[in-house]
N, C-alpha and C positions, 0 to 999 in steps of 0.2 A: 253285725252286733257290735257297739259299742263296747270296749273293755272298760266297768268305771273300777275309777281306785281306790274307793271302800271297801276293805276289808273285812268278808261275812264269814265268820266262822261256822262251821256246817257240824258242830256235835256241840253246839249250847243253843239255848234258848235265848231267842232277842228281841225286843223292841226296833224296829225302825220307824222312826218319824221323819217328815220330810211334807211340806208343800205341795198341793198338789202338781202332777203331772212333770214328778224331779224325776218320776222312772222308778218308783219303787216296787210298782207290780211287776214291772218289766225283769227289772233285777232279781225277784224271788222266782219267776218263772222261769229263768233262766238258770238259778243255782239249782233246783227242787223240780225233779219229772214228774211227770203224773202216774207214772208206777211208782212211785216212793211217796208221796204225799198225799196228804187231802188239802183242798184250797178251797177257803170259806170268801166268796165278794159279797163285804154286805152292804156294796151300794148297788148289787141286784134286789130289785123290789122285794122277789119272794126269797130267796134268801135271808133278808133282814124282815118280813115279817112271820116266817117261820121262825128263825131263830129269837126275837125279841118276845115275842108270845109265848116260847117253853123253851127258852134256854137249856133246861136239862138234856134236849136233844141231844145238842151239840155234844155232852159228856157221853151219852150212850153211844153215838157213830164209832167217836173217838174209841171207847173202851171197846167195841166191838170189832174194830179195823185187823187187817190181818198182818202177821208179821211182818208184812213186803212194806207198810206205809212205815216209815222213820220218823215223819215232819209231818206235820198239822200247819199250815200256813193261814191264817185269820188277818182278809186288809182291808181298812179301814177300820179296824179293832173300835174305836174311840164314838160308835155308832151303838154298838151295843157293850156297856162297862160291863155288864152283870156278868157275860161270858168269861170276863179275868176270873171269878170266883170257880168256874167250872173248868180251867185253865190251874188253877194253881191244886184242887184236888186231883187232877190229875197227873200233874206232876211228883205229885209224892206216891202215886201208886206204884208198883212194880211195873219195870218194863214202857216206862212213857214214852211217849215220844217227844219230839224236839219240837219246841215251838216258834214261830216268826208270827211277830205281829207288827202289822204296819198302821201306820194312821199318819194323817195331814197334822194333830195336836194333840199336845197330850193334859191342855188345858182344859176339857170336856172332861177327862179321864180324872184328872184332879180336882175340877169342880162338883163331880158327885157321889166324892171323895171313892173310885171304883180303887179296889185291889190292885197295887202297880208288882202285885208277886215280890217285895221284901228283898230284891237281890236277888231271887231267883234267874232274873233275866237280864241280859247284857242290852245296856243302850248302844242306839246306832243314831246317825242321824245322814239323812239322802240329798246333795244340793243338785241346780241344776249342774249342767256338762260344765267341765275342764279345761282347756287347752288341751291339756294333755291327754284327756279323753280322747278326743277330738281327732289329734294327730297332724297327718301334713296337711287335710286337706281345709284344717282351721282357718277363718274368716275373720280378724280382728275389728273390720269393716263393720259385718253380718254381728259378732258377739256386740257391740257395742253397741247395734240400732237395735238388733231385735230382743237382744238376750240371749242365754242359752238353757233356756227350758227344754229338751229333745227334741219334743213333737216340733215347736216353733223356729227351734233354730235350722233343724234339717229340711222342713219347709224349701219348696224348691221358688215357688213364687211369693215376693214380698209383699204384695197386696195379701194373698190370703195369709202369709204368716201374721198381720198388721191385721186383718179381721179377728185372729186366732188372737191374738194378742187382747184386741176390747174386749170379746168373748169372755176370758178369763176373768177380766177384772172388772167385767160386769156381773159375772156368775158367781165367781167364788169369791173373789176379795168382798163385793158387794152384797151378796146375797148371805152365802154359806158364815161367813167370819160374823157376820147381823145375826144370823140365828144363835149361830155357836155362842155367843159371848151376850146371847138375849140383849140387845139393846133396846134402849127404849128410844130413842131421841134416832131414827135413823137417817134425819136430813142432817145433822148435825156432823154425824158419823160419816155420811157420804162427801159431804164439805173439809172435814178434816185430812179425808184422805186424798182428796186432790192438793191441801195444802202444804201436808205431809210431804208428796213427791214433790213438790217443786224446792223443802227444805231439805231433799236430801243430802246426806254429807256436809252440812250446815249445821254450826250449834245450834242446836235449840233453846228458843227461847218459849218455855211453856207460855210466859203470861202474853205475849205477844202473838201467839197461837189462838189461842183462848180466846181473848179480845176476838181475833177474825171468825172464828167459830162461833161465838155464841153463845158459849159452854162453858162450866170452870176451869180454874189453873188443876183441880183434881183431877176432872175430868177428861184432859190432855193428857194427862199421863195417865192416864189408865185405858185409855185408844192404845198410847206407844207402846204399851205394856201386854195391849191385847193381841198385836201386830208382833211382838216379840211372841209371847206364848205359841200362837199359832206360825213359828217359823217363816214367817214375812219378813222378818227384818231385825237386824241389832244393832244397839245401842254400843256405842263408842263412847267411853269417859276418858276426860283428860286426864295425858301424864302428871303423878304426883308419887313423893315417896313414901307417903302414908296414904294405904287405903283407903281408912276413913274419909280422909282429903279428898279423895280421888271421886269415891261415891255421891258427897255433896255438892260437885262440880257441873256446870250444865254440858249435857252428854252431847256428842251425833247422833243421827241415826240413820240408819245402812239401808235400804230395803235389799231385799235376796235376788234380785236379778236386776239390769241393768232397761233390758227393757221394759219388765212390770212395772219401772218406775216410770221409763216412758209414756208406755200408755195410759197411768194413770195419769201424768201432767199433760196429759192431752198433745205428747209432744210427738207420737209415732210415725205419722205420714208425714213430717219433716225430717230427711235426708240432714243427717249432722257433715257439718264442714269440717276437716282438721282447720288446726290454729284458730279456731273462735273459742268462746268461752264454756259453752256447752259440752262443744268435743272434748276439752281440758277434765270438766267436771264428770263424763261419764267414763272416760279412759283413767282415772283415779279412784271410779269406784270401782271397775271390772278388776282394776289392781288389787287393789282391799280383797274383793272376794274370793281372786284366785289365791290370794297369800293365805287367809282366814281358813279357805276348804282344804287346801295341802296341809295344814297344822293340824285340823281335826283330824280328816283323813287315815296322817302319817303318826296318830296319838302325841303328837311332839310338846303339848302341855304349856305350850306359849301362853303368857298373858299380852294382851292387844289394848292400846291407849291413843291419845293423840296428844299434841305440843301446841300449845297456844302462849304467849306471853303477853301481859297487857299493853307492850308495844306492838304488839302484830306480829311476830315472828312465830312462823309456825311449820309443822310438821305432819306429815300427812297420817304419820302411821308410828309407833313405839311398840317395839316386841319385846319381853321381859323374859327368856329361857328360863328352865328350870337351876339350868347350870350359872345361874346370874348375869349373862351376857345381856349387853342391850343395845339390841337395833333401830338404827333411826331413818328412816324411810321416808324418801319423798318423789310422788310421784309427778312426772311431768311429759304433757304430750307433747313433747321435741323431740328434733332429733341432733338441735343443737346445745348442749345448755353450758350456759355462762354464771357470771358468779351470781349475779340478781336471782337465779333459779336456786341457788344452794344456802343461803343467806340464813334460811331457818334451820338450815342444820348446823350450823356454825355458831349460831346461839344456843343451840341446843349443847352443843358438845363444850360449850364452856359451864354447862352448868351439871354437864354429866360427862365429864373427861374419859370416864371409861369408853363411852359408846361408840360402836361401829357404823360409819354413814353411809350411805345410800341416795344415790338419785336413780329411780326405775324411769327409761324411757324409752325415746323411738330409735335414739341411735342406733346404729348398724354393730358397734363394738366397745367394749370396753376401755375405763381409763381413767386416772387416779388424778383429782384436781382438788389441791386443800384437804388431803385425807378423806375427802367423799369418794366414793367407788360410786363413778359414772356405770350403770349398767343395762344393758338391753334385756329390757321388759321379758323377754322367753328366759330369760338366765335365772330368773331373781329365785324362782322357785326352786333351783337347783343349789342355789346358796342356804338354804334351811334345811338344817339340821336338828 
């Protein structure tokens, strides 16, 4: 059993949202026995058409359960909203029990406008594995080609991980995310999302999107928007010192695992090379997302941006502490790096003196060159605070 580093508190009620197949069944199974709980699956068939048919059901088991159940675990909640309403009176009776409700988005749950329980219930949100999940027997190699979704990354053979891999992002990015978010235009939508991955970590340019799609400058942002809702991927806005600034700026965008982006750009059954351009581009997004999951994780309340100057001087990453600190992040797949590698952060820190630099890479050790703190990629997580 994987130890993951989210933090479930086991005497409140909570939301988990998460992508599918990040492990969240997994994770509640393993917090919640089945002498203490009841556990609703309702992407078992009868299951979700028993319970969508007479929802009050679901209230009577519950209020009838014996004092040995504590937890009521309900996953993929966002399949039937109506059950939040038989969820939140029961919460106010005497003697409740604790709820966990999980779901892949909680943008079905807001679009039919379902009861999100008012504060009643604490947010969580589930990514794929860690590094540090992981431990020694971690595959920088393996996270980089396949991702680390659980099922896919512990996958012992890379051909069927690499089947598992189209599977997903035929079934569910394809399929499930087109239902959920009712599209009408679905070639449109399936064209964007190959386009999408090949822009990852790339500013975006809506209208230049748009144009290749087919579709409006609105209607590209409202796919990106669909892809954020449903926990696929987020948006990066450039560094600015006013918000406002910052929102009207053209963003990046993340997708949530390294190989879902893979397989979406059709890129999976090619073996990435170090020192080519690809390697580069996906060992800076695996960066991003292990920095991004240790921040939520660890509650640490970081705001995340990125550095771009209209000379090209740029920066991979801008963390904003609550304690006003600001880090300037660049990552790079070397193991040797010279000044041409640090060049953006050095622009960067004349126009933000305060800031702390960083170059995340392959080196073996540490080492201070121009006030950038040279640092080996396993470290950098350990520097956050």
């Amino acid at each position: 059993m994987i130890q993951r580093q989210i933090k479930i508190p086991l005497t409140k009620s909570l939301f988990l949202f998460g992508a599918r197949q990040t492990g969240k069944s997994t994770l509640l199974q393993s917090l919640f026995t089945e002498g203490n709980s009841f556990y609703y699956d309702l992407l078992k068939s009868e299951e979700f058409t028993r319970l969508a048919a007479h929802p009050e059901i679901f209230r009577e088991e519950v209020s009838s359960r014996s004092s040995k159940i504590t937890h009521v675990i309900i996953d993929e909640v966002q399949r039937i909203p109506a059950l939040l309403n038989e969820v939140q009176y029961l919460m106010e009776s005497s003697a409740a029990p604790y709820f966990a409700l999980s779901g892949s988005s909680a943008r079905k749950l807001k679009r039919s406008k379902a009861n999100l329980l008012a504060g009643r219930a604490l947010n969580y949100k589930l990514y794929p594995l860690m590094s540090s999940e992981i431990g020694r027997s971690f595959s920088l190699t393996r996270a980089l080609q396949r991702g680390t979704l659980p099922s896919i990354y512990l996958e012992e053979s890379d051909s069927i991980a690499q089947d598992m891999l189209r599977a997903y992002v035929d079934v569910y990015l394809k399929e499930e995310i087109e239902l959920e978010a009712q599209l009408r235009n679905i070639g449109s939508f399936l064209h964007f999302l190959n386009i999408a991955a090949n822009e990852n970590g790339r500013v975006i340019n809506f209208s230049n999107i748009a144009r290749e799609t087919g579709v409006s400058y609105q209607t590209v942002k409202s796919y990106f928007q669909i892809l954020e809702d449903t926990l696929v991927g987020n948006f990066l806005f450039p560094y600015q010192r006013s918000l406002r600034k910052r929102l009207v700026q053209h963003p990046k965008f993340y997708f949530f695992d390294t190989g879902v982006v893979r397989a979406l750009s059709k890129k999976i059954s090619v073996p990435l090379e170090p020192k080519t351009p690809d390697y580069g581009r996906i060992f800076e997004h695996f960066i991003i997302l292990e920095i991004m999951r240790a921040a939520e994780y660890n509650k640490l309340d970081y705001s995340f941006s990125y550095y771009r100057t209209e000379s090209g001087a740029e920066v991979d990453l801008i963390i904003e502490t609550p304690k006003g600190q600001i880090l300037a992040i660049e990552v790079k797949a070397t193991n040797i790096i010279e000044s041409p590698h640090i060049r953006g952060l050095i622009s960067f820190k004349e126009s933000c003196p305060e800031a702390i630099l960083y170059c995340v890479c392959l080196a073996p050790h540490r080492r201070i060159v121009d006030k950038v703190t040279i640092i080996p990629w396993q470290e950098m997580i350990k520097e956050l605070k």
